[in-house]
ZADO-1210 file (C-alpha; in nm, 4 decimals, padded with zeros to 6 digits):
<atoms>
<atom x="00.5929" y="-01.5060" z="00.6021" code="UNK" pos="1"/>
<atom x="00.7727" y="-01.1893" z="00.7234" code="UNK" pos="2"/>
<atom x="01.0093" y="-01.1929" z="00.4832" code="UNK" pos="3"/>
<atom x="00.7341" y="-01.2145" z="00.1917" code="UNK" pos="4"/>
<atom x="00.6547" y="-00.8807" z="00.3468" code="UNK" pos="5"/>
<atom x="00.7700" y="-00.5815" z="00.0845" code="UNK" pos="6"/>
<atom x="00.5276" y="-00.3428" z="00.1904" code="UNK" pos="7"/>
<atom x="00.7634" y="-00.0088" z="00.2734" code="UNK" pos="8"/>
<atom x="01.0876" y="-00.1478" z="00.1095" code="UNK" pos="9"/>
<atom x="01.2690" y="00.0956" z="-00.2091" code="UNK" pos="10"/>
<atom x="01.4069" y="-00.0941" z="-00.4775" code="UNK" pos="11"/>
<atom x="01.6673" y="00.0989" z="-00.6545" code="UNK" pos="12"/>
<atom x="01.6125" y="00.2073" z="-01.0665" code="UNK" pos="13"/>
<atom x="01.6161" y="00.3892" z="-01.3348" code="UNK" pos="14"/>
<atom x="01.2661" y="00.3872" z="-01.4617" code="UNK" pos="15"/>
<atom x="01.0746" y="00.6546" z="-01.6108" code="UNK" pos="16"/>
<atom x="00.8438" y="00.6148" z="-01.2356" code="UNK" pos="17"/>
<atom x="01.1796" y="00.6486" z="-01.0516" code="UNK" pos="18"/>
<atom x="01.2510" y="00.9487" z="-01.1761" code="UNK" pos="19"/>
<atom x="00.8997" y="01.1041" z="-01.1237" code="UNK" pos="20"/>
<atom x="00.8463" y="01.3817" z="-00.8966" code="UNK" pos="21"/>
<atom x="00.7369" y="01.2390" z="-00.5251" code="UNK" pos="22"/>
<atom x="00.4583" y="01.4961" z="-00.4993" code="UNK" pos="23"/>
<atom x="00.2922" y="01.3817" z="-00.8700" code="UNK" pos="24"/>
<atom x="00.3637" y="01.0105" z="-00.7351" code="UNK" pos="25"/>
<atom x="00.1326" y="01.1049" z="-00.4069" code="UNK" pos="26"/>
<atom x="-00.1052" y="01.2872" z="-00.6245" code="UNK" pos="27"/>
<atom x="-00.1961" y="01.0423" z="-00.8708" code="UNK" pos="28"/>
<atom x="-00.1831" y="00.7624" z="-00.5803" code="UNK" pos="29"/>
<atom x="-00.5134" y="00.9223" z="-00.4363" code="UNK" pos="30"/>
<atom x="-00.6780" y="00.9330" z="-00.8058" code="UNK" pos="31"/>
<atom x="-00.5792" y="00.5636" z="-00.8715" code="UNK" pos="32"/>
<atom x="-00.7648" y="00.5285" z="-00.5292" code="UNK" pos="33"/>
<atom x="-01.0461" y="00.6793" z="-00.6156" code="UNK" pos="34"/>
<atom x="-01.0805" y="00.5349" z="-00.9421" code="UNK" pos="35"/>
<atom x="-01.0953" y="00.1774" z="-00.7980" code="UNK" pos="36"/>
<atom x="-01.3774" y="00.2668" z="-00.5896" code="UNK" pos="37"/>
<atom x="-01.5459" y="00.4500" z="-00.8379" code="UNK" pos="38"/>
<atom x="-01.5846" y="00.1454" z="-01.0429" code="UNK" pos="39"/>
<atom x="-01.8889" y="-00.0437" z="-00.9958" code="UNK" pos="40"/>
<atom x="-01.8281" y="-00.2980" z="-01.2582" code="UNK" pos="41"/>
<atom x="-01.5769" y="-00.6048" z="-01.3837" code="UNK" pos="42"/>
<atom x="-01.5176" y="-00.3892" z="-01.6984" code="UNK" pos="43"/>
<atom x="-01.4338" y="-00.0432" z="-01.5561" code="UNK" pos="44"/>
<atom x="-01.1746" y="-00.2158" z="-01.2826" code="UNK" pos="45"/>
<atom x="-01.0620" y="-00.4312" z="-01.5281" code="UNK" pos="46"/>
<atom x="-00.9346" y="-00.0804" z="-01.6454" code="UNK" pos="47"/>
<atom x="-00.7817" y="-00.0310" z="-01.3113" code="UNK" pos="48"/>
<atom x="-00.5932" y="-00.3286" z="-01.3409" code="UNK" pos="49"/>
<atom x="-00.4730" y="-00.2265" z="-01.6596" code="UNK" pos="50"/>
<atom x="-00.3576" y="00.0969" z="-01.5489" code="UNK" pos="51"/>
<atom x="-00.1446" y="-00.1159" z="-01.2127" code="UNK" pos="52"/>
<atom x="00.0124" y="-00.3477" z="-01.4917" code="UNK" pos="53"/>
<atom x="00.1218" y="-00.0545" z="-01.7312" code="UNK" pos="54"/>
<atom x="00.2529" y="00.1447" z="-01.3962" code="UNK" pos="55"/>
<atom x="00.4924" y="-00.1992" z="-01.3190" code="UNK" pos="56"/>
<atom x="00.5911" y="-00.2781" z="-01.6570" code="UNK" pos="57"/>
<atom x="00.7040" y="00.1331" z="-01.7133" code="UNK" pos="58"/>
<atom x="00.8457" y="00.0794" z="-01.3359" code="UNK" pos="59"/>
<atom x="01.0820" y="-00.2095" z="-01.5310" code="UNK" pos="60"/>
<atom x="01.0320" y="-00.3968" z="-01.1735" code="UNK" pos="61"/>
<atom x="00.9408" y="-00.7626" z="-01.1356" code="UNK" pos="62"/>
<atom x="00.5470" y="-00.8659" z="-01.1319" code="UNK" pos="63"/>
<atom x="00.6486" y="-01.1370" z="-00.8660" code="UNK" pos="64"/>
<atom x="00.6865" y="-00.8042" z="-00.6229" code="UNK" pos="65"/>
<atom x="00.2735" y="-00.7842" z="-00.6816" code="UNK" pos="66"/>
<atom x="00.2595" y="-01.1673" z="-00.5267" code="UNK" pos="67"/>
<atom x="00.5022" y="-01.0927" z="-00.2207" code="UNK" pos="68"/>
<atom x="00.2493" y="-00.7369" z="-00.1535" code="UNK" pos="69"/>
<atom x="-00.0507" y="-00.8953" z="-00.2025" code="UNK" pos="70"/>
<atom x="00.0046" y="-01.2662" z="-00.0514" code="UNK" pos="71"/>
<atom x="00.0060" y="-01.1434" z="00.3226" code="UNK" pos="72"/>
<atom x="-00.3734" y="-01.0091" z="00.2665" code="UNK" pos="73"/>
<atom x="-00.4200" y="-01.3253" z="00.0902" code="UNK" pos="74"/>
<atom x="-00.6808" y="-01.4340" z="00.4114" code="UNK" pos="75"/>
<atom x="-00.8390" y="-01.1232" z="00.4689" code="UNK" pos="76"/>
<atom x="-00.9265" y="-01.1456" z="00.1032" code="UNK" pos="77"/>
<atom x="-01.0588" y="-01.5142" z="00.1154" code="UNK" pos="78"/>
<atom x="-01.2647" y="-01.4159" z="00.4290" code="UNK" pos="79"/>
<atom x="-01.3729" y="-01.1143" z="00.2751" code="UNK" pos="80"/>
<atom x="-01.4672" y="-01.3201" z="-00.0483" code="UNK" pos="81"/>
<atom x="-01.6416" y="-01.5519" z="00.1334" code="UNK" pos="82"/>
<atom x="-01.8650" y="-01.2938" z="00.3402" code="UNK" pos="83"/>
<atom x="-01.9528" y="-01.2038" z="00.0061" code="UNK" pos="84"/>
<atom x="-02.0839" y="-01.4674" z="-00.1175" code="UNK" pos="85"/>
<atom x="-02.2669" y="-01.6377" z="00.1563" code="UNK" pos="86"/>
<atom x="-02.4697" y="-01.2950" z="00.3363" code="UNK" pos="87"/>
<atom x="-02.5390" y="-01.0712" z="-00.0393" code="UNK" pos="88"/>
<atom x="-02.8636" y="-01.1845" z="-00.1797" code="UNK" pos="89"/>
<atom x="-03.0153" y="-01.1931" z="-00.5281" code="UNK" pos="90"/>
<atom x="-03.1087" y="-01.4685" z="-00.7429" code="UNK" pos="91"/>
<atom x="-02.9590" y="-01.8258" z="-00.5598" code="UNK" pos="92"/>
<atom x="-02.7042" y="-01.9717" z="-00.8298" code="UNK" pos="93"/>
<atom x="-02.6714" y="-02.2866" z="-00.5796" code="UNK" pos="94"/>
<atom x="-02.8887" y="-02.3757" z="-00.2642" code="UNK" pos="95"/>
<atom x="-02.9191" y="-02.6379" z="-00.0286" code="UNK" pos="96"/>
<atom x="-03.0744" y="-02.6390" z="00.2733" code="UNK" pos="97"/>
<atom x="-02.9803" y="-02.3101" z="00.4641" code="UNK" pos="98"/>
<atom x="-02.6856" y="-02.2135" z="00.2310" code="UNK" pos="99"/>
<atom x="-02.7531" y="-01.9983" z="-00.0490" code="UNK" pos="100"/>
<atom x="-02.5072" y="-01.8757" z="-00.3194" code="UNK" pos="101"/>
<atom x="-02.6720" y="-01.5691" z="-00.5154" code="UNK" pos="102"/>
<atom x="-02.5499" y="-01.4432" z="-00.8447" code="UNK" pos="103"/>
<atom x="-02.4743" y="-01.0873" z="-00.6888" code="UNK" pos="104"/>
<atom x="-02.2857" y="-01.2670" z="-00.3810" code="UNK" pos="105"/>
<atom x="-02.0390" y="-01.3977" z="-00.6629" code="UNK" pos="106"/>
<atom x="-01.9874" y="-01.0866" z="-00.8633" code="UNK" pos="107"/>
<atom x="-01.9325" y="-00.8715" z="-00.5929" code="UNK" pos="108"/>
<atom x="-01.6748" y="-01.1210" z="-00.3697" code="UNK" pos="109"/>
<atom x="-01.5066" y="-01.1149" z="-00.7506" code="UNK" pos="110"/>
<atom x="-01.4914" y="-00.7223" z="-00.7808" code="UNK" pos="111"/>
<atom x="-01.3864" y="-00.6993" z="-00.4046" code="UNK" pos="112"/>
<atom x="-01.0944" y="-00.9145" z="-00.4452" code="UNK" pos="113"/>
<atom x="-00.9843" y="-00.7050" z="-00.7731" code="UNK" pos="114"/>
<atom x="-01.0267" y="-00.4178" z="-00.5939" code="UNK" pos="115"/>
<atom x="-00.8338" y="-00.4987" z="-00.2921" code="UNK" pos="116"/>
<atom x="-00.5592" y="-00.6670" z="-00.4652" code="UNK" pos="117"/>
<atom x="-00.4996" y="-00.3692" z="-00.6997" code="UNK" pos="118"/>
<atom x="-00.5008" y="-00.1384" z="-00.4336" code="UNK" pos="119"/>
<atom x="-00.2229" y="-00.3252" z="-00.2349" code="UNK" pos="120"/>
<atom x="00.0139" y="-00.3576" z="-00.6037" code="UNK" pos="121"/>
<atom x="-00.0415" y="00.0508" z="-00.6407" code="UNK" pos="122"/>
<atom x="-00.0082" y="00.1502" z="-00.3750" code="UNK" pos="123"/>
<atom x="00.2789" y="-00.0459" z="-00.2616" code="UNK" pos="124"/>
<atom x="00.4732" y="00.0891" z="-00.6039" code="UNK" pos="125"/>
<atom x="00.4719" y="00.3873" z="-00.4684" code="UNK" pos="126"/>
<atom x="00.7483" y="00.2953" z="-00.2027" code="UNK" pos="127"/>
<atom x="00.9174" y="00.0380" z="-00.4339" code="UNK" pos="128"/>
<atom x="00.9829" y="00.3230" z="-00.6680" code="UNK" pos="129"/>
<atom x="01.0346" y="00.6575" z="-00.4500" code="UNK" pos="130"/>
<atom x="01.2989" y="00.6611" z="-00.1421" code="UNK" pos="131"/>
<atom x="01.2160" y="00.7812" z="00.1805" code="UNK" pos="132"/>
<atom x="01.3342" y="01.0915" z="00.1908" code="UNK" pos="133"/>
<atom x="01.1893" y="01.2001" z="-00.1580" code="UNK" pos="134"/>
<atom x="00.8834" y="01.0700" z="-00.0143" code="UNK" pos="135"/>
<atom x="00.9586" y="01.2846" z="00.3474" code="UNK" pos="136"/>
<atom x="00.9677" y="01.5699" z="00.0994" code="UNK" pos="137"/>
<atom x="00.6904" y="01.5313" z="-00.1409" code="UNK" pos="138"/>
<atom x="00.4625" y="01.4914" z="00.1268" code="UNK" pos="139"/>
<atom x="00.6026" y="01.8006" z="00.2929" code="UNK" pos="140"/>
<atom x="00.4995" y="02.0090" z="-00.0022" code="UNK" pos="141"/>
<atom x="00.1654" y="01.9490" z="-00.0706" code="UNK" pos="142"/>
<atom x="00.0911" y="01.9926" z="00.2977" code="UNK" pos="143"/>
<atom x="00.2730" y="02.3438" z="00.3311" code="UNK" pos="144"/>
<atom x="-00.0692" y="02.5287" z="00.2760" code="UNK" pos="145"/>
<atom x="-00.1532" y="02.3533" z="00.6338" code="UNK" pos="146"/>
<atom x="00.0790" y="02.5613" z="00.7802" code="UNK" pos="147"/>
<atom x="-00.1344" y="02.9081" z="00.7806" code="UNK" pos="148"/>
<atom x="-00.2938" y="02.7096" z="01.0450" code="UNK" pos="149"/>
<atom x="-00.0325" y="02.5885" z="01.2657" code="UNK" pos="150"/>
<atom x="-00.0435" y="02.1928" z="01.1410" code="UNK" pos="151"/>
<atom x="00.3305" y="02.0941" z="01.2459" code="UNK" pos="152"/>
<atom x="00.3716" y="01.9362" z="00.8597" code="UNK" pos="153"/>
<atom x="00.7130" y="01.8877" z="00.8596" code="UNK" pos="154"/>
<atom x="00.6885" y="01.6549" z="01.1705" code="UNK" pos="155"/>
<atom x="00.3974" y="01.4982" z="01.0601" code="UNK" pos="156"/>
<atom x="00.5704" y="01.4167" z="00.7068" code="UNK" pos="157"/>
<atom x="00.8948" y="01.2578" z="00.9296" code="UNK" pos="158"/>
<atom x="00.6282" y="01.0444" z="01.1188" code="UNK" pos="159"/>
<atom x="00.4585" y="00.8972" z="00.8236" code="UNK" pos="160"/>
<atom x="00.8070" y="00.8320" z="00.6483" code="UNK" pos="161"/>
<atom x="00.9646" y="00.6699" z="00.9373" code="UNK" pos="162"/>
<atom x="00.6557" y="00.4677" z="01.0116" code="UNK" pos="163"/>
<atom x="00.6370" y="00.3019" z="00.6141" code="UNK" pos="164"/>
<atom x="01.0240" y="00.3087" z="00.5879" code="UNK" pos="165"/>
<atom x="01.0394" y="00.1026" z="00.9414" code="UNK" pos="166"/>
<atom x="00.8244" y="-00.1511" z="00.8212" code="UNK" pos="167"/>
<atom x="01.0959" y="-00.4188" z="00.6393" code="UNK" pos="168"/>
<atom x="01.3386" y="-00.2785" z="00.9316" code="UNK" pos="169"/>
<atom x="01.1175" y="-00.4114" z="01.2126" code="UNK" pos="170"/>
<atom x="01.0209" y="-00.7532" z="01.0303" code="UNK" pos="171"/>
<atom x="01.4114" y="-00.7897" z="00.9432" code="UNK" pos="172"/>
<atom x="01.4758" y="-00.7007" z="01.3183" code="UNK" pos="173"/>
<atom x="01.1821" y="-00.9136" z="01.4184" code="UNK" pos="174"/>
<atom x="01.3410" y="-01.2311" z="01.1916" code="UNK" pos="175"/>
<atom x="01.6486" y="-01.2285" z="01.3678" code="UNK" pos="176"/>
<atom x="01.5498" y="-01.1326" z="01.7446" code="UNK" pos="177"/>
<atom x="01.3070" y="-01.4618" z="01.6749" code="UNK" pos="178"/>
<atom x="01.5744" y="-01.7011" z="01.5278" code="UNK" pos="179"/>
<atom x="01.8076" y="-01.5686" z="01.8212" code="UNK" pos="180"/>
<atom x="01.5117" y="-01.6436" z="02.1071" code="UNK" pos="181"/>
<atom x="01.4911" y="-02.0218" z="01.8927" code="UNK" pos="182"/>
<atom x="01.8762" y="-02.0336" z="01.9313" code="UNK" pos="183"/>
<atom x="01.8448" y="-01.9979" z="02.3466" code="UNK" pos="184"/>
<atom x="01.6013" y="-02.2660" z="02.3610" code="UNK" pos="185"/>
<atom x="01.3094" y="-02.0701" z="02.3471" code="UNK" pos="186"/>
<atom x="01.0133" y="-02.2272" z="02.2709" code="UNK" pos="187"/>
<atom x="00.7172" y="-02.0150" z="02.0298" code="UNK" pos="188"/>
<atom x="00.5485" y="-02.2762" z="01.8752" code="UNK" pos="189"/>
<atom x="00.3720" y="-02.4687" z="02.0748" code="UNK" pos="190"/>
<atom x="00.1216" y="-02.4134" z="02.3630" code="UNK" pos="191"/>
<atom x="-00.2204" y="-02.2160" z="02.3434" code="UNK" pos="192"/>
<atom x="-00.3014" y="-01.8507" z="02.2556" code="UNK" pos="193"/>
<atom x="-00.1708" y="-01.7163" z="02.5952" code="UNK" pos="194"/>
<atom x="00.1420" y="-01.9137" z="02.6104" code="UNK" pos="195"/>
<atom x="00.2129" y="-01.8186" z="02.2516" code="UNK" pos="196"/>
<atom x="00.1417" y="-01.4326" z="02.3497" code="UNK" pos="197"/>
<atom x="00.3488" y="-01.4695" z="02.6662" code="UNK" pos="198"/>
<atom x="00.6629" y="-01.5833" z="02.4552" code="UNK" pos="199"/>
<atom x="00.6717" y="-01.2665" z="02.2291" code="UNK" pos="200"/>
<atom x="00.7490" y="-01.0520" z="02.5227" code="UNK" pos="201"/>
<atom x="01.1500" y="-01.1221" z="02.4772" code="UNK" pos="202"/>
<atom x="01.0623" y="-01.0196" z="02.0951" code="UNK" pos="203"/>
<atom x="00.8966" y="-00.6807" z="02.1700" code="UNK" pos="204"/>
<atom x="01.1561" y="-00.6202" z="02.4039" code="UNK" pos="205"/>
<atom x="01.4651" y="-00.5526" z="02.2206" code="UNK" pos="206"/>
<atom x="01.2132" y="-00.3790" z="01.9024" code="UNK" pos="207"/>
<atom x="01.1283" y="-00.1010" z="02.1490" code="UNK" pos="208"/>
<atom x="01.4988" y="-00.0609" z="02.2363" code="UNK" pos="209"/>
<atom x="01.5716" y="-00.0257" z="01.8730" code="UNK" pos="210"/>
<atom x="01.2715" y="00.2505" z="01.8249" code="UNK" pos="211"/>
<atom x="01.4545" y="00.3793" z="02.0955" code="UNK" pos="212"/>
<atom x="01.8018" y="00.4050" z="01.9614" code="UNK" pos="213"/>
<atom x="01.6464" y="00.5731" z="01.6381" code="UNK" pos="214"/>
<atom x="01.5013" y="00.9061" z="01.8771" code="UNK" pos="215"/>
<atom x="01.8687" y="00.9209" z="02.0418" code="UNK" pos="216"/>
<atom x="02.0588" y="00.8996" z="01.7227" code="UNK" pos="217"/>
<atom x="01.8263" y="01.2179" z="01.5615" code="UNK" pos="218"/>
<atom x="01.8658" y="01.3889" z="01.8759" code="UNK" pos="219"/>
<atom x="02.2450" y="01.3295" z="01.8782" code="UNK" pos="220"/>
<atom x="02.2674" y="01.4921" z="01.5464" code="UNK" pos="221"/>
<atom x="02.0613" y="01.8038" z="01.6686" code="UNK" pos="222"/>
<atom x="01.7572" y="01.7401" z="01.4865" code="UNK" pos="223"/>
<atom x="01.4846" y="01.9874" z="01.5884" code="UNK" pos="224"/>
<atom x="01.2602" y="01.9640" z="01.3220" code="UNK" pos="225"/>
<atom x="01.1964" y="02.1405" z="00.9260" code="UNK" pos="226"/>
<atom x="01.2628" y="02.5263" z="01.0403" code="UNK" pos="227"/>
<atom x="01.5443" y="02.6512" z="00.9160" code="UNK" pos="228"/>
<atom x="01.6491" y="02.3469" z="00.7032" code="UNK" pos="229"/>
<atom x="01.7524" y="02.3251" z="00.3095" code="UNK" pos="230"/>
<atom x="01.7243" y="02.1041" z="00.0695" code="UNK" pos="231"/>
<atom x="01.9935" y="01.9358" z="-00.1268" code="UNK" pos="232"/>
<atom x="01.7863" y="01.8417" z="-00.3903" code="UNK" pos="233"/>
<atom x="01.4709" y="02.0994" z="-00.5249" code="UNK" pos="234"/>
<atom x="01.1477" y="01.9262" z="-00.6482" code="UNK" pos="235"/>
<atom x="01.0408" y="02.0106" z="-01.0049" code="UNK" pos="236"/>
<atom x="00.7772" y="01.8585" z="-01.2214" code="UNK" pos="237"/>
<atom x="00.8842" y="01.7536" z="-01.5842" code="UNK" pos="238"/>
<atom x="00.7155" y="01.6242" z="-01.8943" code="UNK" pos="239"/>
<atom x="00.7410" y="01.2523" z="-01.7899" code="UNK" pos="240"/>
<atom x="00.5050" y="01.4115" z="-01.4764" code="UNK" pos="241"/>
<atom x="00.2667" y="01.5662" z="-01.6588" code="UNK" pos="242"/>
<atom x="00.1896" y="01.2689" z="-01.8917" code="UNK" pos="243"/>
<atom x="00.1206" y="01.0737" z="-01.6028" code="UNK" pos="244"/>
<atom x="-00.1030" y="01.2705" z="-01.5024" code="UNK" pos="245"/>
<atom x="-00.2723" y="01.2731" z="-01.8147" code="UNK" pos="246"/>
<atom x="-00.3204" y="00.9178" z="-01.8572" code="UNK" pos="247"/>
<atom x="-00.4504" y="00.8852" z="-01.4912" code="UNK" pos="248"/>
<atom x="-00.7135" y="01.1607" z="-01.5883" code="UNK" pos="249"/>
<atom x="-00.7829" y="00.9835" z="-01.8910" code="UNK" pos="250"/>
<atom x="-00.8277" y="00.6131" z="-01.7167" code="UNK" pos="251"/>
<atom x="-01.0279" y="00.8296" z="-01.4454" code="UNK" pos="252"/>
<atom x="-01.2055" y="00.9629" z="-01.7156" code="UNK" pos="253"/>
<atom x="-01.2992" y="00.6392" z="-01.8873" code="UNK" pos="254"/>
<atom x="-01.4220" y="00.4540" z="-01.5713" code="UNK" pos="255"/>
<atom x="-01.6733" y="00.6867" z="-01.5061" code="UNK" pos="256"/>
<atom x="-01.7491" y="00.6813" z="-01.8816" code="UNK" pos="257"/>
<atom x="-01.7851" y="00.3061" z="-01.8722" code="UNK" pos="258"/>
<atom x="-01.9827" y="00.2922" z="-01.5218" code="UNK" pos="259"/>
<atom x="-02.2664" y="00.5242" z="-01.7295" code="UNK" pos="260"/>
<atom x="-02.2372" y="00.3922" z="-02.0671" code="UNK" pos="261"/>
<atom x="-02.0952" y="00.0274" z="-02.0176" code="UNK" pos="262"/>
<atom x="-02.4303" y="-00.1979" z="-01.9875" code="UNK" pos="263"/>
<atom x="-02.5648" y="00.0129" z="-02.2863" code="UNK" pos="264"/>
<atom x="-02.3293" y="-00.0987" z="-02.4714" code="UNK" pos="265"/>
<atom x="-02.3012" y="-00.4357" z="-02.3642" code="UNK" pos="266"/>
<atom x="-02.6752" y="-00.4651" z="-02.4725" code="UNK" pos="267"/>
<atom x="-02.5815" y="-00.2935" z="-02.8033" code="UNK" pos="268"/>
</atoms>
């Protein structure tokens, strides 16, 4: 299971979404965000899922990366499903005795499941397709404004890059610490809750010495933060940029359209 984890993890290319700016990458990440929760029907997130399978077939990366993002959340989506279905009510589609299945309960556990599942595949292209520190950057940016009121952005930006780039580092680190533990004749399978618990303490260990290491080795190389520091590469915004951004308005655009207009013309 941790190694199905690819949540965090850059996968080196050439793609037209590789070479995007960071900051338009971050940008249309929070309108493909919105849009998903803006639609309120099977046909305008249907568009949503369009616009994730366009973004990974531009991307040229494979769609079995959507399975190994998504199948981790795989039981909070089943529960969540199944909350759905059982507790929303409207007219019963099945019933007996105390359990009821309404028609709403169904359509909504469907559109929840879309919706959560396409929010895990975008979002999780845009580490697949941007490296940390073009991320580090881009982020950097579009907070400066923040700093007219003392926000430390630069820090802030290092924290949120370490703490997504970390992720496949930790479960990596976490893989082999575990197969080392098995190795010593350490037992983490069996026993209840509280004996499992009590045998991850030799994993947690050594994960906090490696956080560790990672603070010495910045402060070893004198790192004391964004003032005063340059750039070897400058951030510009090109053509391929601006078209994205103009198809995300325009799939914006026509869920909104199809949330006002869509049972109309379904009745039509």
């Amino acid at each position: 299971m941790l190694k199905d984890v690819t949540f965090g993890q850059y996968f080196p290319g050439d793609s037209v979404v590789h070479k995007m700016d960071p900051r338009m990458k971050l940008v249309l990440i929070i309108v493909y965000i919105v849009m998903l929760f803006v639609a309120d029907g099977i046909i305008p997130l249907l568009l949503g899922v369009a616009v994730t399978v366009f973004a990974y077939a531009m991307s040229k990366l494979s769609f079995k990366l959507v399975w190994r993002s998504v199948k981790p959340i795989l039981p909070i989506v089943v529960f969540t499903a199944i909350l759905n279905i059982f507790f929303i009510e409207g007219d019963p589609l099945f019933q007996w005795k105390f359990i009821t299945i309404s028609e709403r309960g169904v359509v909504t556990a469907v559109l929840m499941c879309v919706r959560i599942i396409s929010l895990i595949a975008g979002s999780s292209l845009l580490t697949y397709t941007t490296t940390p520190i073009a991320l580090t950057d881009g982020l950097e940016r579009l907070m400066k404004p923040l700093e007219k009121i003392k926000v430390p952005v630069h820090e802030l930006s290092m924290m949120m890059t370490i703490a997504l780039r970390f992720i496949p580092t930790l479960i990596d680190e976490t893989g082999k610490i575990i197969a080392a533990q098995k190795a010593r004749g350490a037992d983490m399978d069996s026993g209840n809750a509280i004996q499992k618990a009590k045998a991850l303490v030799p994993i947690l260990i050594p994960l906090f010495v490696s956080a560790d290491e990672l603070a010495l080795a910045m402060e070893c190389r004198c790192y004391r933060g964004g003032e005063g520091r340059t750039r070897l590469k400058q951030l510009s915004l090109s053509g391929r940029d601006w078209a994205a951004a103009a198809l995300m308005t325009a799939a914006l655009a026509g869920v909104i359209l199809l949330n006002k207009f869509g049972p109309a013309v379904m009745v039509l």
